[in-house]
FINU-82115 format. One line per field, with one value per atom (N, C-alpha, C): atom name; residue in one letter; x, y, z. Coordinates in Angstrom, 3 decimals, decimal comma. Example, Ala and Ser with C-alpha at 12.3 -4.5 7.8 and 13.67 -1.06 7.14 Angstrom:
BEGIN
atom <- c(N|CA|C|N|CA|C)
type <- c(A|A|A|S|S|S)
c1 <- c(13,190|12,300|13,200|12,850|13,670|12,900)
c2 <- c(-5,690|-4,500|-3,300|-2,250|-1,060|0,030)
c3 <- c(7,800|7,800|7,800|7,080|7,140|7,870)
//
This chain:
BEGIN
atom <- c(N|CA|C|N|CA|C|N|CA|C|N|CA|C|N|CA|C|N|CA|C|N|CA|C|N|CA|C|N|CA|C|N|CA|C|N|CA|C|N|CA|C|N|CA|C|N|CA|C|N|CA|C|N|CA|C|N|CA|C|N|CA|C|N|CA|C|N|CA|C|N|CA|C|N|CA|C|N|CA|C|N|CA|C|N|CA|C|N|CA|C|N|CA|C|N|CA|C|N|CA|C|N|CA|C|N|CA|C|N|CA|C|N|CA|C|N|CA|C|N|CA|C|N|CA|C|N|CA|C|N|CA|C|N|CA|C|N|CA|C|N|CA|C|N|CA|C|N|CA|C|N|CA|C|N|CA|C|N|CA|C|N|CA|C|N|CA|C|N|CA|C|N|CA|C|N|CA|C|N|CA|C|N|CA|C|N|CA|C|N|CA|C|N|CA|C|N|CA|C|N|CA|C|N|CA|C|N|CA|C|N|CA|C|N|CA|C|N|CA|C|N|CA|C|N|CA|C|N|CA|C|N|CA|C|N|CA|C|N|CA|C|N|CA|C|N|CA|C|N|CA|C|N|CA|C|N|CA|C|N|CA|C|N|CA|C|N|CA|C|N|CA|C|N|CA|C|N|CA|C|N|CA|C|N|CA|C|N|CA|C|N|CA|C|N|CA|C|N|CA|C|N|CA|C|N|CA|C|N|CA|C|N|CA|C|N|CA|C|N|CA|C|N|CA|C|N|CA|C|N|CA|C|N|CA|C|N|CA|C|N|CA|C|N|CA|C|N|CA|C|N|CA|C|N|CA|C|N|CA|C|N|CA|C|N|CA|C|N|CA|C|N|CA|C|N|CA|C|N|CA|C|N|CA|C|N|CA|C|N|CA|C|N|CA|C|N|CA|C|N|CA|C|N|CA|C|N|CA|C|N|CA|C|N|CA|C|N|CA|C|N|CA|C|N|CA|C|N|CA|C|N|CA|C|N|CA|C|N|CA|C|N|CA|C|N|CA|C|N|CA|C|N|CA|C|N|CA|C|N|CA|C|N|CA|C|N|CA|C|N|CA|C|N|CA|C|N|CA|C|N|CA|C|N|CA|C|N|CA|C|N|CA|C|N|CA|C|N|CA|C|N|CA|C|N|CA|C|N|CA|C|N|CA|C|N|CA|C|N|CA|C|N|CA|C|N|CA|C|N|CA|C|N|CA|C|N|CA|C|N|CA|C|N|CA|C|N|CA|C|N|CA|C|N|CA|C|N|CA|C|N|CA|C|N|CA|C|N|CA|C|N|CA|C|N|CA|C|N|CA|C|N|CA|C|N|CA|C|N|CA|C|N|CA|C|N|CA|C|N|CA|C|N|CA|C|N|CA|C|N|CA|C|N|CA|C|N|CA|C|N|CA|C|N|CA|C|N|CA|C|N|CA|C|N|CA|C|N|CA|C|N|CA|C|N|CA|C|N|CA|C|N|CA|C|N|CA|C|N|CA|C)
type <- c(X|X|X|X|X|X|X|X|X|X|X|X|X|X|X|X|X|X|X|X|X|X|X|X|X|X|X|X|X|X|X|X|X|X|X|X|X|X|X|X|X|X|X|X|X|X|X|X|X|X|X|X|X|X|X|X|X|X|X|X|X|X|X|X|X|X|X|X|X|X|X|X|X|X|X|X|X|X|X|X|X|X|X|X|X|X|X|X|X|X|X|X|X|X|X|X|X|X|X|X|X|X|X|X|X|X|X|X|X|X|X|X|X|X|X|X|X|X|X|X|X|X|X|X|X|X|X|X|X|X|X|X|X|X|X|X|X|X|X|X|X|X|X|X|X|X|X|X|X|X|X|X|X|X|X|X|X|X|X|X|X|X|X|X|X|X|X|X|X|X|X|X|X|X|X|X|X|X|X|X|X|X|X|X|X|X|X|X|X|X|X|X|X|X|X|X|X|X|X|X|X|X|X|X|X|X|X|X|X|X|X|X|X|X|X|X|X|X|X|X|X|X|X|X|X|X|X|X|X|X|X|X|X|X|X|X|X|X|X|X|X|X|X|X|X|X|X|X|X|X|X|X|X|X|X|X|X|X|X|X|X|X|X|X|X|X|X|X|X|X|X|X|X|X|X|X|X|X|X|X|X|X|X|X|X|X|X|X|X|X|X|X|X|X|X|X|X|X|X|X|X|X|X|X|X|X|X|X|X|X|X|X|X|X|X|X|X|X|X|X|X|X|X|X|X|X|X|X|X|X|X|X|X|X|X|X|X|X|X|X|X|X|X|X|X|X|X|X|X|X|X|X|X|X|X|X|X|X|X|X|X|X|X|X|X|X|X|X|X|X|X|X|X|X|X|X|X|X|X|X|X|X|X|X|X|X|X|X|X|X|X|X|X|X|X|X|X|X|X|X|X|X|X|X|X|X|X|X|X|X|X|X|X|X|X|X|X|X|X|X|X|X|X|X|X|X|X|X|X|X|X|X|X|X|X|X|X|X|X|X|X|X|X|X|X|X|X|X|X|X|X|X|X|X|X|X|X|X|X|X|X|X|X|X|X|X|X|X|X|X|X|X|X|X|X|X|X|X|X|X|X|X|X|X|X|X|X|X|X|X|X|X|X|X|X|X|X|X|X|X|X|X|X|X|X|X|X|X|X|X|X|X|X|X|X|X|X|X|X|X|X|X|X|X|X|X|X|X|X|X|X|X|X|X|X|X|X|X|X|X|X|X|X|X|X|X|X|X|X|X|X|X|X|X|X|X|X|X|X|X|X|X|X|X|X|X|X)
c1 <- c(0,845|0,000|0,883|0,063|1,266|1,096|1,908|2,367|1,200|1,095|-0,083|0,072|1,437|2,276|2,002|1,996|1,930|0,620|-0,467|-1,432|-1,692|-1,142|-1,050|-0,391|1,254|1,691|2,417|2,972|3,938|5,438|6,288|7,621|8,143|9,052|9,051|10,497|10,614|11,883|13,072|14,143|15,442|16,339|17,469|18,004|19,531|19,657|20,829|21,181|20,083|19,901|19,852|19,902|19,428|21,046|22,157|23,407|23,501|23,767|24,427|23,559|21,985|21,573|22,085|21,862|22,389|23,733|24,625|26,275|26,281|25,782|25,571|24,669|23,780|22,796|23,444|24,647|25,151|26,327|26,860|27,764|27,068|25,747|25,422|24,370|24,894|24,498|23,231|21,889|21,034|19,756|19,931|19,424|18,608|17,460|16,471|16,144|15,526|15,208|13,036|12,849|11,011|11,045|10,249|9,905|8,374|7,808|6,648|6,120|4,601|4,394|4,797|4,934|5,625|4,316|3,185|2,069|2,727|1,754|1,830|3,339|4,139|5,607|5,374|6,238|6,302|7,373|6,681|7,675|9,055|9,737|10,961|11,427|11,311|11,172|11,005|9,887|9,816|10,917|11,312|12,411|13,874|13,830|14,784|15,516|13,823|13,755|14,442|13,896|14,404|15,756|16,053|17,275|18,787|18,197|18,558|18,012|18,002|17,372|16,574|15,545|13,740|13,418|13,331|12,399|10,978|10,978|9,968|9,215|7,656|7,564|5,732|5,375|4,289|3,645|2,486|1,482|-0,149|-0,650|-2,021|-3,158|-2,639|-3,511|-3,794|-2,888|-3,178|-4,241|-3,973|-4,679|-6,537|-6,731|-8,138|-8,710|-7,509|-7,767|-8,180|-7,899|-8,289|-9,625|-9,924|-11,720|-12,190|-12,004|-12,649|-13,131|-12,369|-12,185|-12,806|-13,307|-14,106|-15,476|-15,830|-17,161|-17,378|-16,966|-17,444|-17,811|-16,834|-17,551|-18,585|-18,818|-19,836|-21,342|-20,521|-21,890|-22,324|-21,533|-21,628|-22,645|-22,234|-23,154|-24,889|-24,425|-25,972|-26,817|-26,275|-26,701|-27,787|-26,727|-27,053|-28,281|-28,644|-29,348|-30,430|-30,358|-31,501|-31,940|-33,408|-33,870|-33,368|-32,819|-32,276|-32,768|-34,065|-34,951|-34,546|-33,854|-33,942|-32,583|-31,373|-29,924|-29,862|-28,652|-27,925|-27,487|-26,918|-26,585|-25,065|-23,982|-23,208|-21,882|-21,788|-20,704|-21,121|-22,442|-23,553|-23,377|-22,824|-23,452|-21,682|-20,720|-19,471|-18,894|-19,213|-19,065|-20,109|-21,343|-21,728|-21,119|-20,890|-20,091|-18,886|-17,768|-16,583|-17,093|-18,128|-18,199|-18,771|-19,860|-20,107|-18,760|-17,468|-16,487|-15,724|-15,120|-13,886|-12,535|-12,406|-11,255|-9,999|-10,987|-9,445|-8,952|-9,400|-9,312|-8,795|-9,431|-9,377|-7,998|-7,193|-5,698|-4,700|-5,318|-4,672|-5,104|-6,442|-6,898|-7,234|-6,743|-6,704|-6,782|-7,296|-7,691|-9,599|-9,738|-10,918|-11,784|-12,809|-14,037|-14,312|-14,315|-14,130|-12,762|-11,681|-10,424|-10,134|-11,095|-11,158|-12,411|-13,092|-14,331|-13,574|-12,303|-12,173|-11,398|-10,082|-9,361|-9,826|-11,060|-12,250|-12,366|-12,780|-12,651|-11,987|-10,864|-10,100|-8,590|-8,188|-6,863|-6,144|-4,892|-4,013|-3,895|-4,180|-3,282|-4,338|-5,790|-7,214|-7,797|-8,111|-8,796|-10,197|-10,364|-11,787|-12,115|-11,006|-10,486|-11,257|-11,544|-11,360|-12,972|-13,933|-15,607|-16,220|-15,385|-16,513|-16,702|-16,603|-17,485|-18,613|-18,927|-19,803|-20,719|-21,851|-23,121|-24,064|-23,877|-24,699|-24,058|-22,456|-21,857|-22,273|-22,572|-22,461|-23,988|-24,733|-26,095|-26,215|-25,780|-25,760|-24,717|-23,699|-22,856|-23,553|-24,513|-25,376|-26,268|-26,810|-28,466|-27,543|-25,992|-25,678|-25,031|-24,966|-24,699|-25,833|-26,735|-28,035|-28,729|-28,584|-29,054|-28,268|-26,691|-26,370|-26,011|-26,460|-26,817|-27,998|-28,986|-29,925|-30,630|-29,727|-29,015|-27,937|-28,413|-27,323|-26,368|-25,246|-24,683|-23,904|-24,688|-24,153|-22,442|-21,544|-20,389|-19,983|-20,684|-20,361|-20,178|-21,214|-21,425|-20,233|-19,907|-18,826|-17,462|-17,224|-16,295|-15,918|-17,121|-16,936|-16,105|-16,380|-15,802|-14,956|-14,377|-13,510|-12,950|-12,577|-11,476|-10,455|-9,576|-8,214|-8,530|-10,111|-10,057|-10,852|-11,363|-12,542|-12,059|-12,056|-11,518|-13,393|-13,434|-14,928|-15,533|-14,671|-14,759|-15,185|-14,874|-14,616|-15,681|-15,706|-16,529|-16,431|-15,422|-15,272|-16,717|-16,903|-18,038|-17,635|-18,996|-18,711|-19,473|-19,555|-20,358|-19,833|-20,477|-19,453|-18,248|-18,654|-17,818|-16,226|-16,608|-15,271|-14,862|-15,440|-15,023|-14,511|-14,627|-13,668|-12,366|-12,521|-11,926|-10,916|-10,701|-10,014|-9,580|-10,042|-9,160|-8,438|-8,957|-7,239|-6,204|-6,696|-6,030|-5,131|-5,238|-4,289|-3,654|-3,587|-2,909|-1,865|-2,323|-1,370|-0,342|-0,930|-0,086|1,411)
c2 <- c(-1,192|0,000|1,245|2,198|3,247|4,243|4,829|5,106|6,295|6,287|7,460|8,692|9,509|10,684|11,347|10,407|10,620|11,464|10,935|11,875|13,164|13,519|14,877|15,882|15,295|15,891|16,122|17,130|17,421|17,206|16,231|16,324|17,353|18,124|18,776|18,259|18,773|18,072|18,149|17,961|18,368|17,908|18,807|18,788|18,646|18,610|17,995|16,947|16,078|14,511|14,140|14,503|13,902|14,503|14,504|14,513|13,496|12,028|10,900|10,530|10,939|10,427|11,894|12,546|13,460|13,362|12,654|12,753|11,669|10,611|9,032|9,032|10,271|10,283|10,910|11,594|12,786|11,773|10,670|9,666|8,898|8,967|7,831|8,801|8,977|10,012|9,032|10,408|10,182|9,027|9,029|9,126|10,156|9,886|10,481|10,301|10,724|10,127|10,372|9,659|9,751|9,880|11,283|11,195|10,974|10,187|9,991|10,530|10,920|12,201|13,058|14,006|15,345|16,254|15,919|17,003|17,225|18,896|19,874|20,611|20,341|20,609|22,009|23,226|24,798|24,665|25,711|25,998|25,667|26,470|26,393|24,889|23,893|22,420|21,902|22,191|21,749|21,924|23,056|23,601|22,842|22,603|21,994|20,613|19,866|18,307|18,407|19,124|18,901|19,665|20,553|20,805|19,242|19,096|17,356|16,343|16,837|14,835|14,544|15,073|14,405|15,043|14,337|15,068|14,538|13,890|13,105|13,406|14,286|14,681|13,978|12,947|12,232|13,031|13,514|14,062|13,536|13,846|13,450|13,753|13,703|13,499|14,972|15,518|17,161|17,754|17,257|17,905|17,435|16,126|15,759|15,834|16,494|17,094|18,497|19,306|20,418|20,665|19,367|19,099|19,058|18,434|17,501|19,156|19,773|21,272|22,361|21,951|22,775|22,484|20,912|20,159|20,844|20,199|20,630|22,368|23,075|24,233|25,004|24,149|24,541|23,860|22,313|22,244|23,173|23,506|24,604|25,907|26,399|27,145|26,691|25,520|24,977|25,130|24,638|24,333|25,921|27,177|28,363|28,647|28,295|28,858|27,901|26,344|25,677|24,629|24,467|23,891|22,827|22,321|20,744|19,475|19,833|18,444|19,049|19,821|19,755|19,950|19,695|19,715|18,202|18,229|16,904|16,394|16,592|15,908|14,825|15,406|14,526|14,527|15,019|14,734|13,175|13,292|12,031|11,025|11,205|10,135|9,878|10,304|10,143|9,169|9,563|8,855|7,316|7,401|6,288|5,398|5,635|5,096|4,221|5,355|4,962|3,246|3,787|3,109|1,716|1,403|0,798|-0,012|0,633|-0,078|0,398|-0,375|0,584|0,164|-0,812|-1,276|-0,176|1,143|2,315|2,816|2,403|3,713|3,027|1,371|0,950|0,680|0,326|0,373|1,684|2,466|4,310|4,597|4,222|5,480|4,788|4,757|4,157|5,199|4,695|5,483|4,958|5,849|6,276|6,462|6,029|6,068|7,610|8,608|9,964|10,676|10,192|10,369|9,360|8,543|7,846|8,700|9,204|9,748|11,074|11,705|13,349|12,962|11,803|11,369|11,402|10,240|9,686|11,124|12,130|13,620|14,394|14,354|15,693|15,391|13,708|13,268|14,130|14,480|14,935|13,905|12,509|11,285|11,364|11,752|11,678|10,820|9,746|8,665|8,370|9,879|9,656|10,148|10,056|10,256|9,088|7,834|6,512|6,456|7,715|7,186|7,954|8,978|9,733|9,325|8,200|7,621|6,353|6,477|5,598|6,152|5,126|5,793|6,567|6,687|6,949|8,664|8,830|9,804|10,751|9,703|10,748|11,847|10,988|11,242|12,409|12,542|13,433|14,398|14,535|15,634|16,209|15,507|15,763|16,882|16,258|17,287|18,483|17,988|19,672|20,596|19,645|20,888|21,656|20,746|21,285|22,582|22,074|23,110|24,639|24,094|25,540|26,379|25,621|26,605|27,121|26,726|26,955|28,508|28,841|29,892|31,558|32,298|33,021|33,040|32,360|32,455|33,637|34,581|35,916|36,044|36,723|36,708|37,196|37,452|37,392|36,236|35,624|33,911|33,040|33,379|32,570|32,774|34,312|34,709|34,530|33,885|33,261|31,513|31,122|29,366|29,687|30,671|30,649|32,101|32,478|34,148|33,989|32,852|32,937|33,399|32,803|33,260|34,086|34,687|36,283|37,252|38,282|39,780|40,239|41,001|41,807|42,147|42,997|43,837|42,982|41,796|40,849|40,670|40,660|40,945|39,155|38,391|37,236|36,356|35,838|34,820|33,855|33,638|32,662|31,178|31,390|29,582|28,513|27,345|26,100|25,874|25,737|25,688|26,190|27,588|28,663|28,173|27,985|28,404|26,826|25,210|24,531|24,453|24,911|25,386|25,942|27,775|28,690|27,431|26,659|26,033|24,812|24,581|23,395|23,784|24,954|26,203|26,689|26,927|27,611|26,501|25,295|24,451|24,396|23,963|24,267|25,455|26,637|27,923|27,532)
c3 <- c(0,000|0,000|0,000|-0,521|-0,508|0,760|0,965|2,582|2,296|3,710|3,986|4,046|4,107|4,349|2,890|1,729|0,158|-0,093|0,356|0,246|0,807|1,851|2,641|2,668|1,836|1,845|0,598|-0,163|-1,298|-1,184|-1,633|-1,580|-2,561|-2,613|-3,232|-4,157|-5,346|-6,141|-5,037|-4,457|-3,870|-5,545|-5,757|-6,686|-6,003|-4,842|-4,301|-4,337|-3,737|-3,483|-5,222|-5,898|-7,596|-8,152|-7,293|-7,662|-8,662|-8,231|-8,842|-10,266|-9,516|-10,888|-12,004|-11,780|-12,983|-13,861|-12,712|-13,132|-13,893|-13,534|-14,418|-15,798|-15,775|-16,778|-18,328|-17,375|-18,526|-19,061|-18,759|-19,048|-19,829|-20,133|-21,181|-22,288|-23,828|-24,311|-24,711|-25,744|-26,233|-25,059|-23,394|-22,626|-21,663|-21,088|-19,892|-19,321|-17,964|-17,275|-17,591|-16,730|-16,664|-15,500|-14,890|-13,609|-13,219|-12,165|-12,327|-10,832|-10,546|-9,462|-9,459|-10,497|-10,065|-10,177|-10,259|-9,776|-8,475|-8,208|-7,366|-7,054|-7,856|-7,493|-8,319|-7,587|-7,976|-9,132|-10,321|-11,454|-11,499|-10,589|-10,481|-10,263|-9,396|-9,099|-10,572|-11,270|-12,184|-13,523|-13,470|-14,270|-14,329|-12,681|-11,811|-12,081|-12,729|-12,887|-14,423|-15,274|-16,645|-16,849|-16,521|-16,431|-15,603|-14,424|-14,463|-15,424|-16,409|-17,494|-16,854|-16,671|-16,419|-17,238|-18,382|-19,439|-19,545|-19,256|-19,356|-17,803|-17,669|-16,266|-16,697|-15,575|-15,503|-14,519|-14,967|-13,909|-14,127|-13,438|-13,740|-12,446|-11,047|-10,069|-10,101|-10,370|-9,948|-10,838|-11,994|-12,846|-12,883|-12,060|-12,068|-10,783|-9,815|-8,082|-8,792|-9,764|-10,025|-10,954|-11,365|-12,169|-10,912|-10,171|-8,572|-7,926|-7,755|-6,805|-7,697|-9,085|-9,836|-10,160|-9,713|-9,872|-8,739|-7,690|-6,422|-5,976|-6,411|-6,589|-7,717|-8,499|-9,210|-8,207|-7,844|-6,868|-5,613|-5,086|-3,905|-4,488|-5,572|-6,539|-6,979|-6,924|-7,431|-6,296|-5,260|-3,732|-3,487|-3,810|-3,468|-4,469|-5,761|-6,889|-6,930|-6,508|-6,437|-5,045|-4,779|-3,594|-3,585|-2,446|-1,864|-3,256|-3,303|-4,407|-6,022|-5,892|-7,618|-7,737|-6,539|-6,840|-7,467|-7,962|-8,594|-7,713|-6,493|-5,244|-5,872|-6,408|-7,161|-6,112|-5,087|-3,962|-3,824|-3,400|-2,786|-3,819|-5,183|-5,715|-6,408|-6,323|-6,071|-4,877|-3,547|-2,078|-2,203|-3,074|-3,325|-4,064|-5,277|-6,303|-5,880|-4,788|-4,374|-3,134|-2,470|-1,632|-1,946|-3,160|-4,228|-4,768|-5,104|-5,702|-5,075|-4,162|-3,537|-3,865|-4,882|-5,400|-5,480|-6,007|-6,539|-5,525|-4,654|-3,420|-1,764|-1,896|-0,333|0,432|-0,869|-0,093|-0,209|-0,512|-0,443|0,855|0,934|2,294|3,388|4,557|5,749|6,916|8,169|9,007|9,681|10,533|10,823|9,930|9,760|8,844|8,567|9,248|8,813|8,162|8,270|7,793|5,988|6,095|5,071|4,223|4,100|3,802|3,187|4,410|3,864|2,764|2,623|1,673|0,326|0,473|-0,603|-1,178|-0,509|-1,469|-2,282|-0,851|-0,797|-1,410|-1,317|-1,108|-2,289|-2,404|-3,243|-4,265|-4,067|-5,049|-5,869|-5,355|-6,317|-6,730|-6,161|-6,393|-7,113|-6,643|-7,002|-8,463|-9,534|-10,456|-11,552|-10,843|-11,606|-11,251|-10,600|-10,865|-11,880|-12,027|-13,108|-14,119|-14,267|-15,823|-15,322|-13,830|-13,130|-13,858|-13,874|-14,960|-14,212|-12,730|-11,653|-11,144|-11,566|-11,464|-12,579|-13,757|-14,761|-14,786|-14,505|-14,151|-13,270|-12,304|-11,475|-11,986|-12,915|-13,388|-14,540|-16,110|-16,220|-15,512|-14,726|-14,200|-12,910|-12,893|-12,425|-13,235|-14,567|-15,358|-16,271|-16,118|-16,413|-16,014|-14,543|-13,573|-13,609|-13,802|-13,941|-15,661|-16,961|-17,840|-18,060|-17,236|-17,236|-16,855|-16,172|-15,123|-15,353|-14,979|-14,904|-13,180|-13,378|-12,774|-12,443|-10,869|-10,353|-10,403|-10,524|-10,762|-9,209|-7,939|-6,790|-6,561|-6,782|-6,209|-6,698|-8,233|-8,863|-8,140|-7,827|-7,046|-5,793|-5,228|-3,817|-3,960|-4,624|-5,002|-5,965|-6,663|-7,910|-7,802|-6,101|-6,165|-6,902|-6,752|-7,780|-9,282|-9,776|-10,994|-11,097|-10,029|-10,695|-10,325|-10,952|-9,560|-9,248|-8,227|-8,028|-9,015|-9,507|-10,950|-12,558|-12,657|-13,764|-14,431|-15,474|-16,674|-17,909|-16,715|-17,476|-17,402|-18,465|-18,559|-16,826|-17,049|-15,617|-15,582|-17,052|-17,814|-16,563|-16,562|-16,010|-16,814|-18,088|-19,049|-18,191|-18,753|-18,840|-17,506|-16,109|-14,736|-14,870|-15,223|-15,327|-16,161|-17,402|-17,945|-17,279|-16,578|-16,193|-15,069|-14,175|-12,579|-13,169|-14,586|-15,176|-15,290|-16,181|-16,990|-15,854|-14,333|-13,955|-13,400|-13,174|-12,404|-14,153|-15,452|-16,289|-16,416|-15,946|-16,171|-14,969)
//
């Protein structure tokens, strides 16, 4: 199983410790290295790795922890614009799904039944990566994206779940579209 420290926390590149492999890498020409986990690591780190022969940089959790953190705040939005019975309720039908199949997820997240639950959400490694094509997930992502083109979404409200990407002032569309869009978009930038 993979250690539990992995999900909580970010290692960050050290380019000290990656001495030997660099000195050995540069001794054998038309070679690279592949680094794999380097989501959430800062520009510079990243700069860091390929400048050492990691050309090759594998990411992925970060980038579907940042759909995850843009569903969810579009649901927080829905929550505010429509009554309890006519939300999509798709946190609910995500935590079902997982709990339904827990194959992707049961030997990552360990702990307390509430510490396993915030993981199932929140974890950095993103597990919950491997339900959204549940037919029961999709259903409920469906009727919340329904709910919110249906809609003009207030650009206060958007700005409350999406400050990194609105200013007060902002005149940017605030579609679902655009607002998942813009929270990939900056984990790419």
């Amino acid at each position: 199983a993979a250690s539990d420290v992995y999900k909580r926390q970010v290692h960050r590149y050290d380019e000290t410790a990656a001495v030997g492999l660099v000195r050995w890498i540069e001794s054998v020409p038309d070679l690279v290295y592949e680094a794999h986990s380097t989501d959430y690591q800062p520009v510079s780190a990243l700069r860091a790795l390929v400048r050492n022969h990691f050309a090759i940089l594998k990411v992925g959790p970060e980038l579907t922890f940042s759909l995850r953190r843009a569903v969810f705040a579009l649901e927080a939005i829905e929550r505010e614009l429509y009554p309890a019975e006519a939300c999509a309720h798709l946190s609910e039908a995500l935590e079902q799904a997982m709990q339904a199949q827990p194959a992707y997820w049961q030997k990552y997240y360990t702990g307390e039944e509430t510490e396993k639950r915030l993981k199932r959400r929140f974890s950095l490694s993103d597990r919950i990566r491997y339900y959204w094509s549940d037919p029961g997930v999709q259903r409920a992502f469906e009727h919340l994206w329904n709910n919110l083109v249906r809609v003009r979404i207030p650009v206060s409200l958007a700005q409350q779940h999406f400050p990194h990407l609105l200013a007060p002032d902002s005149s940017l569309s605030v579609s679902p579209a655009e607002l998942i869009y813009r929270e990939i978009a900056s984990v790419l930038e």
